[in-house]
C-alpha positions as a printed Julia matrix, in Angstrom:
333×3 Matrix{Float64}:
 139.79  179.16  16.53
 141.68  176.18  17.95
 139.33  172.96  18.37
 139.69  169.92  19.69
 137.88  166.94  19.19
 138.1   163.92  22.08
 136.71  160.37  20.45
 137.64  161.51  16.82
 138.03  158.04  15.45
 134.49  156.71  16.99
 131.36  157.28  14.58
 130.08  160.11  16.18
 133.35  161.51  16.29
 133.97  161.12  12.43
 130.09  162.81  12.3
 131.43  165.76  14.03
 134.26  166.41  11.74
 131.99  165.75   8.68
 129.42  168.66  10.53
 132.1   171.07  11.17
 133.42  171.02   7.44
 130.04  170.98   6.12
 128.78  173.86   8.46
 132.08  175.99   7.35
 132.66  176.29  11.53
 135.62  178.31  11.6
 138.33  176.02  12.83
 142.12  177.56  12.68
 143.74  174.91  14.21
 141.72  171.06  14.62
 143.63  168.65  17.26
 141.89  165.18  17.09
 142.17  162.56  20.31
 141.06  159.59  21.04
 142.66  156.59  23.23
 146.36  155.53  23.19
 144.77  152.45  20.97
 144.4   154.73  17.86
 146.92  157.47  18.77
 148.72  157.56  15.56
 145.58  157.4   13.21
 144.82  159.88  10.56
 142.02  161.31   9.72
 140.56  163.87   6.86
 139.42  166.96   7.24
 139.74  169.97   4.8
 140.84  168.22   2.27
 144.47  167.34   4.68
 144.99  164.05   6.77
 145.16  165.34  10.53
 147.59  163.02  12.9
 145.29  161.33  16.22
 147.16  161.84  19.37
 147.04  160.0   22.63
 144.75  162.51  24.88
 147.17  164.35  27.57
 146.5   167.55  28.92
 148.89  169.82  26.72
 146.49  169.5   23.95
 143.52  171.42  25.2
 145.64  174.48  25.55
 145.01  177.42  23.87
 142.07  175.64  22.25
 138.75  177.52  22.38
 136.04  174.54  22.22
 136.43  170.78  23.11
 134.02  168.38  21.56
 133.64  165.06  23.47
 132.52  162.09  22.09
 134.9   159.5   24.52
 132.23  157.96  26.84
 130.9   159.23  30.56
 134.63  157.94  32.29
 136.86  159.75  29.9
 134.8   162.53  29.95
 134.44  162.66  33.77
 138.29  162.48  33.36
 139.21  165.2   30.76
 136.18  167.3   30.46
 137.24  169.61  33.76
 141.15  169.56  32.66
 140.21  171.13  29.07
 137.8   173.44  31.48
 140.71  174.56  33.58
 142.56  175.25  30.2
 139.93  177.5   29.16
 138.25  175.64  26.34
 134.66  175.12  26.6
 133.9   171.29  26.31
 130.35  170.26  24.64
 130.34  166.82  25.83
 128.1   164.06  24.27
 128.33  161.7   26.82
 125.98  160.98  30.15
 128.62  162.14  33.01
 127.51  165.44  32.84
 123.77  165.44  31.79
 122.11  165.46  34.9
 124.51  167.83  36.72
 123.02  170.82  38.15
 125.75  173.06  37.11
 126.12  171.81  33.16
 123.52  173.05  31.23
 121.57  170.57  28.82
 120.9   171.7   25.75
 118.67  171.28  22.14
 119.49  174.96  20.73
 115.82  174.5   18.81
 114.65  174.21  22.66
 116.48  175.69  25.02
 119.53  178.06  23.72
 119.14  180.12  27.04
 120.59  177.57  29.02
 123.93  177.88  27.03
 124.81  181.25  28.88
 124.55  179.23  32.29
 127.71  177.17  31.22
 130.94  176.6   33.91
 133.27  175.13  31.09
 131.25  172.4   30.38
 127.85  172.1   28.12
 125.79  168.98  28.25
 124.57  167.79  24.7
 121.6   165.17  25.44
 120.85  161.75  24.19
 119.91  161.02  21.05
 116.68  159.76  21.67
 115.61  162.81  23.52
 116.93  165.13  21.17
 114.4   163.96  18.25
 111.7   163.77  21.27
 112.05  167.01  22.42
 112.23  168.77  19.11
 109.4   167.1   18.23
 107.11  167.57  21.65
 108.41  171.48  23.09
 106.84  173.77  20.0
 103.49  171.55  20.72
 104.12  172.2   24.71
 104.44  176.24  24.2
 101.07  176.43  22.94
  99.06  173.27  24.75
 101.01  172.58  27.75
 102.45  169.45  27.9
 101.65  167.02  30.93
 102.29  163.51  29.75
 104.27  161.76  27.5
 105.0   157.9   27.18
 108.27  157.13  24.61
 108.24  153.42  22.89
 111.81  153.7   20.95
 113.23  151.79  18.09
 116.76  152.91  17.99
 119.4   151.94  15.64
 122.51  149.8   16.48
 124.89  153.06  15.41
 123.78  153.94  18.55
 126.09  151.73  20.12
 129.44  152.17  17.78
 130.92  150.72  15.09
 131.33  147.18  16.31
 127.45  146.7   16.81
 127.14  148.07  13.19
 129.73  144.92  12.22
 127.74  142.37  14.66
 124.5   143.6   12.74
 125.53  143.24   9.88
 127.62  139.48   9.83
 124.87  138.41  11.73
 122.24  138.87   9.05
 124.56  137.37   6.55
 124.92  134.49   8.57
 121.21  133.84   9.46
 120.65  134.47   5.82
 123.22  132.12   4.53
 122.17  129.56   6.78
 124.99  129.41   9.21
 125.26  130.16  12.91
 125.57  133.67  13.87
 129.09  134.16  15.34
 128.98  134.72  19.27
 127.82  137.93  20.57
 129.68  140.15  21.84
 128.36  143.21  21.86
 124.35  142.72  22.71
 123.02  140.11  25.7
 121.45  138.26  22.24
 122.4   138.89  18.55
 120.41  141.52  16.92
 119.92  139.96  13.67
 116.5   140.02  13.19
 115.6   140.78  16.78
 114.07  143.13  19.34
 116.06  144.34  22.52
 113.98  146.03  24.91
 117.42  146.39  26.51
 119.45  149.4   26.65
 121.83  149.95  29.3
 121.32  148.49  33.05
 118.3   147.27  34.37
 117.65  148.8   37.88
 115.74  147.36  40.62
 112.57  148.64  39.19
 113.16  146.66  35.96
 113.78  150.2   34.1
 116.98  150.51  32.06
 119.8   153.16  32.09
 118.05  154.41  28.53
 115.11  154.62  29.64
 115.44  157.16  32.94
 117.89  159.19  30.32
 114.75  159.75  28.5
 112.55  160.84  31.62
 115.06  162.63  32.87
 116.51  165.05  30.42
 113.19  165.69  28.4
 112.6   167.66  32.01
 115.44  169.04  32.14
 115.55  170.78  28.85
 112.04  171.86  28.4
 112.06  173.65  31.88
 109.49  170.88  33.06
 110.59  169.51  36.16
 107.03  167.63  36.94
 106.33  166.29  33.45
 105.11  162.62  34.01
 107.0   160.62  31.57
 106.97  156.76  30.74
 109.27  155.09  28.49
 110.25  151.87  26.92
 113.52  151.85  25.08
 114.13  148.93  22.36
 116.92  148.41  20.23
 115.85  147.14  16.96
 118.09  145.71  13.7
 118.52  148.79  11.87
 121.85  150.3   10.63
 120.69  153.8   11.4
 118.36  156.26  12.29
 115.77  155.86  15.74
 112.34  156.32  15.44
 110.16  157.02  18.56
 106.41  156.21  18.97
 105.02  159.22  21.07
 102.27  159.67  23.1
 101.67  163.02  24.14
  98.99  164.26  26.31
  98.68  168.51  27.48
  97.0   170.58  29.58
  94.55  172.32  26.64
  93.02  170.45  24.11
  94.41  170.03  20.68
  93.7   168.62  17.24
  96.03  166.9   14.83
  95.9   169.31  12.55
  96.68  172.29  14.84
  99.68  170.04  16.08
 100.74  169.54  12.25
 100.49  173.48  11.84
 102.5   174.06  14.6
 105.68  171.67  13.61
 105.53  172.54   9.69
 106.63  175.91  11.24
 109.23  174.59  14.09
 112.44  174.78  13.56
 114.8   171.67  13.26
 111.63  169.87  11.88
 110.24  168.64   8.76
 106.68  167.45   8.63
 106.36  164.39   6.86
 102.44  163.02   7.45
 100.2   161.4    4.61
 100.23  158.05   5.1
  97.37  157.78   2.83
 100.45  157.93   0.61
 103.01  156.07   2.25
 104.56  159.45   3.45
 105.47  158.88   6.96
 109.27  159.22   8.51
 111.75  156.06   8.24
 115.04  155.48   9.3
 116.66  155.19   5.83
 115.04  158.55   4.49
 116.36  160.45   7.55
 119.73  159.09   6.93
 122.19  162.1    6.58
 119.58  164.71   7.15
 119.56  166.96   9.38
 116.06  167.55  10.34
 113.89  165.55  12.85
 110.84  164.23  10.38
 107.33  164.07  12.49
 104.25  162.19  11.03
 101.2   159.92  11.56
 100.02  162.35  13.92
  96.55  161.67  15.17
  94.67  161.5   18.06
  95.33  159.25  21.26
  92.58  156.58  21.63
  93.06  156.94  25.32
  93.71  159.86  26.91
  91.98  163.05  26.83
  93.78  166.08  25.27
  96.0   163.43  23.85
  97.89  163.13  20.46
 100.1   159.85  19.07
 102.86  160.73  16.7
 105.86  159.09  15.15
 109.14  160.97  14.82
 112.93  159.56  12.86
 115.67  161.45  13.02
 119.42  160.27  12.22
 121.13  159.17  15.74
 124.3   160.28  14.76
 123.72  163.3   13.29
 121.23  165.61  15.23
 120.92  162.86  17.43
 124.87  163.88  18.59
 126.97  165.72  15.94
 124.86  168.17  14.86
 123.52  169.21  17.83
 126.71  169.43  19.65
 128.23  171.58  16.92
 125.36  174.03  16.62
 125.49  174.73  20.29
 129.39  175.41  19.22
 128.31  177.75  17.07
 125.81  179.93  19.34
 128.8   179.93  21.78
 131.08  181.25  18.91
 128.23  183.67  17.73
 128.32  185.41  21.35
 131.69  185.46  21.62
């Protein structure tokens, strides 16, 4: 099987290689591109260094699957030329999310939708991944009907240079000298909050934010789920954790929701905090799993439970995800 892989050099590019090794994905033939800035760039997988080439269209031929990790431009660019060229291009950006032709898909969730594909398969955000894992075993059985997201996501999120701001930033605060300017962030993250991701819209809501709404409906086959959200990005290397609120149509108990998710797959049930056994960023770091705990019931609402879920950004959250839907494609074939 001949793959290529668009945004190699980015971290969720690197993530994808690292998945595809680890998974054993049968790859004959790897191309890896990425911009005309690191054209010329190698990179190892298999044990080989692999050349990075400039992206032009004589790569995607012959190649079976295309994995995107570029950014919604380049994708809107190159995602329908490898189409035409008869890959079939799992993109991780937002160009093609919302289209009603490219399927979105969690293959824990919704592995139908894969079949619907036109050349080009939609992995989600991050954040909604983890969510969505998390809240469709519980809406099977319950029904869900409401859900309100509070995010703390990671700067990984972002790439590598919000990784460097992050981290000279603390050294500077800690050290006593001025943080150098930002340039990556509208204020340093350095031992911040940024309830700030993406555009704000006339409504005040951000670009982040309406991901969330939108896609958790469109993968869980929910088109009227009422959905708020808050998206903040918070000083952590990596890993996003989510505070969930999560009300459904029948009522449910904690610890019907915790025997429901110790049995879901794609999730690990992590919930004693008695014991200090609750899901954190650096834990999840790596892992493959999304880890749910402090599940209890919502103060609030009726039929109602609050829950805290972690899962690593840029590995289920993106890699991981995109390659397993590879692999159901490959499994089919």
């Amino acid at each position: 099987m001949k793959v290529a892989v668009l945004g190699a050099t980015g971290l969720v590019g690197r993530e994808m290689l690292k998945v595809i090794e680890q998974r054993n994905f049968p790859v004959d033939e790897l191309v890896l591109l990425a911009s005309e800035r690191s054209a010329g760039k190698t990179l190892e997988f298999g044990g080989k260094p692999h050349t990075v080439h400039a992206v032009s269209d004589e790569f995607f031929k012959g190649a079976e699957v295309a994995l995107f990790s570029a950014g919604a431009s380049v994708s809107r660019r190159w995602a329908p030329v490898a189409a035409a060229a008869g890959a079939t291009v799992i993109d991780n950006s937002s160009a093609w999310r919302m289209d009603p032709v490219a399927p979105l898909v969690v293959p824990e969730v919704n592995p139908g939708d894969i079949k619907l594909h036109k050349g080009i398969i939609a992995n989600p955000n991050c954040s909604t991944i983890q969510a969505v894992l998390a809240l469709y075993p519980l809406h099977l059985e319950f029904g869900l009907s409401y859900v309100a997201f509070s995010t703390y996501q990671s700067v990984s999120g972002t790439g590598r240079e919000a990784l460097l701001a992050l981290e000279s930033g603390s050294r500077s605060i800690l050290e006593g000298r001025t943080p150098l300017p930002q340039i990556v962030y509208s204020h340093p993250i350095a031992f911040d909050l940024l309830p700030h991701i993406g555009a704000f819209d006339s409504d005040g809501m951000t670009e982040e934010e309406w991901k969330m709404v939108r896609e958790s409906r469109k993968i869980m086959h929910i088109p009227d789920l009422k959905v708020s959200c808050t998206t903040v990005r918070v000083p952590v290397f990596r890993g996003h954790g989510e505070s969930i609120i999560a009300q459904f149509e029948k009522p449910v108990t904690p610890d019907e929701a915790r025997k429901i998710l110790s049995k879901a797959q794609g999730v690990v049930l992590q919930d004693d905090p008695a014991n200090s056994v609750y899901p954190r960023p650096r834990y999840c770091e790596g892992k493959d799993p999304v880890f749910v705990g402090r599940i209890r019931r919502d103060t609030g609402l009726e039929n109602a439970l609050a829950m805290w879920v972690v899962s690593d950004n840029l590995r289920k959250g993106a890699a991981l995800n995109a390659v397993q839907i590879a692999e159901m494609l490959q499994n089919k074939s």
